[in-house]
N, C-alpha and C positions, 0 to 999 in steps of 0.2 A: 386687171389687165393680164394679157398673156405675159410670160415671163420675157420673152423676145421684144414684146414691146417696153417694157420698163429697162431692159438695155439698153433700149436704143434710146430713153428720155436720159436716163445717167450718161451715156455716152457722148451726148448732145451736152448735159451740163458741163465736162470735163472739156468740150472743145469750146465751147462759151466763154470757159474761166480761162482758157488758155492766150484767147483773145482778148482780153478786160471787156468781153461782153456783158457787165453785170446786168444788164436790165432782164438777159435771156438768162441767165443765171438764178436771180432772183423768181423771174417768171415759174420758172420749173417746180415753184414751190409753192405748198399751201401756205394760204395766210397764217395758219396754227402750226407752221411745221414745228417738231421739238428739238432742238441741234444740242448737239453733248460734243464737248469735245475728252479727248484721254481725261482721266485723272491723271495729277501730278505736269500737266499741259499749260503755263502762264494763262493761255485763254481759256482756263477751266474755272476761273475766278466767276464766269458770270451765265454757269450753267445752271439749268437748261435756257439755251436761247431760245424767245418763243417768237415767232415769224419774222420775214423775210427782213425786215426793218433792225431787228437786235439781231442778227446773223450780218447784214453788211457794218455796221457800228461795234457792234462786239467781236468779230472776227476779221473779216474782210477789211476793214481799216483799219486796224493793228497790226496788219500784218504788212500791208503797204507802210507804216510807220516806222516796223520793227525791222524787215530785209530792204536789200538794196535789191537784190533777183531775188524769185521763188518761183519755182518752173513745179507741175506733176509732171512725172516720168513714170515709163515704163508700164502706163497704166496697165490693169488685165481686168475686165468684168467676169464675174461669175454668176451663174444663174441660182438663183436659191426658191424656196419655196416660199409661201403664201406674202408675193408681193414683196420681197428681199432682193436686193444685186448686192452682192461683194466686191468690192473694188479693191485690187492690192496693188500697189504701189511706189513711188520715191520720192521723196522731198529735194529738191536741189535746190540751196538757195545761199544766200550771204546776209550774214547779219551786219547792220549798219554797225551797231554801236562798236564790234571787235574787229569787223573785217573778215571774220572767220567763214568759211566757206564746211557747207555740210551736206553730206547725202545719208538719207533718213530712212527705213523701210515702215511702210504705212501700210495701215489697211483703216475702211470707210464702208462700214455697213448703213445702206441706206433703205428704206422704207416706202414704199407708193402707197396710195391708195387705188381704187377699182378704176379711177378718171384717170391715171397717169400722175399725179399729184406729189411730186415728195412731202409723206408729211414727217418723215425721222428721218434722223442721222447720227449715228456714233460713230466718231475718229476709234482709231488704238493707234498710237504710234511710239517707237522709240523715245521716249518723254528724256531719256541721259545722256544721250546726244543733243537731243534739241538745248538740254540744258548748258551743256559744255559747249555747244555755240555761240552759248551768250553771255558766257562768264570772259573776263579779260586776264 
């Protein structure tokens, strides 16, 4: 796909997620996609996630489990080569168990294929913050 168009599929997933559109969320993805989250990331326990199905169970409901809010902010896409968007980032969210309130700077390299396809994604994010979020 052109590069302009794999924007505008990531761009589409980030306003998806921002609505609990999970179904269009999920959609965006291949069956095989391969999800990584950071090393050193609690949900890096059960990488690589492989399609849509261990991506909403391994991440996406943990994460509804773990925060009270979790909003992305300040999204920016960047265009990259052969089928790459870079997404950089914020996390803003409250963790249930401390109460503690966090803003996180993230980046989300993700992956299409030639159809529009997500079939990858690697997080990088502030992993000592996220940690100090969840410590009481």
């Amino acid at each position: 796909m052109k590069s302009n168009q794999n924007i505008q599929v990531i761009d589409k997933l980030y306003s998806a997620f921002a609505t609990g559109d999970m179904p269009n969320v999920l959609g965006a993805m291949h069956p095989e996609i391969i999800w990584n989250e950071a090393e050193s990331n609690r949900l890096a326990d059960g990488n690589p996630y492989i399609g849509p199905d261990a991506i909403l169970n391994g991440v996406f409901a943990r994460i509804g489990d773990m925060y009270e809010s979790f909003a992305l902010k300040n999204i920016e896409l960047h265009e990259m080569m052969h089928n790459k968007v870079l997404a950089t980032l914020r996390y803003h969210f409250k963790v249930k168990s401390t109460a503690k309130e966090a803003d996180v700077q993230v980046a989300h390299l993700w992956t299409l294929n030639d159809d529009g396809k997500i079939v990858g994604f690697q997080q990088y994010v502030d992993t000592k913050k996220l940690a100090e979020a969840e410590i009481e």
